[in-house]
N, C-alpha and C positions, 0 to 999 in steps of 0.2 A: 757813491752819491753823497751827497754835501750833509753834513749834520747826522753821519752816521746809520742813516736806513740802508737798508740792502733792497733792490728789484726782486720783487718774487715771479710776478707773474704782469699781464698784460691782456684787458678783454677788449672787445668791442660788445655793446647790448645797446639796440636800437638807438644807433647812431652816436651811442659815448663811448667814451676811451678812456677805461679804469684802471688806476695801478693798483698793483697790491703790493706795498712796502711793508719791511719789517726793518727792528733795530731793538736790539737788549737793552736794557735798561733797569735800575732798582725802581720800586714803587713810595719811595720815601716825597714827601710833601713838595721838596724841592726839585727834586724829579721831575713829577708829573708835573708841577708846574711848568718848568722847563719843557716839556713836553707838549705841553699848550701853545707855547711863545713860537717854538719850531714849526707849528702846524701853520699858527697864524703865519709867521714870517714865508712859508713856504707856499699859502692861499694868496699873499699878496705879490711874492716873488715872479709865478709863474702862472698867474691867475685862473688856479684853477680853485675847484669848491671844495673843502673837506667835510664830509658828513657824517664820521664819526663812526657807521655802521661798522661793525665787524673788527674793531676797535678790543680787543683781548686783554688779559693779562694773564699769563702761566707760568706755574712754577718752575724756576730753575733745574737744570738737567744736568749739572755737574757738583 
């Protein structure tokens, strides 16, 4: 997938269709900015809604 997310999973719940993306990233300002700008780009590209729920951050594993 584009801009580095990977497909986790895929729901249906009364009648919407949820992805659950993920993509590693550092938490530095410029980052999560950039992180921002992706979501946006990605609510206007494919016009769906981003709503932020379940939105993480966890410590690196290596």
């Amino acid at each position: 997938m584009a801009l580095g997310w990977r497909l986790v999973d895929v729901s249906d719940a009364d009648g919407k269709l949820y992805l659950w993306l993920e993509r590693e990233q550092s938490t530095t300002p410029e980052d999560l900015a950039r992180l921002r700008q992706d979501t946006l780009r990605m609510e206007a590209h494919y016009k769906v809604k981003y709503d932020g729920w379940e939105t993480s951050v966890e410590e690196a594993t290596d």
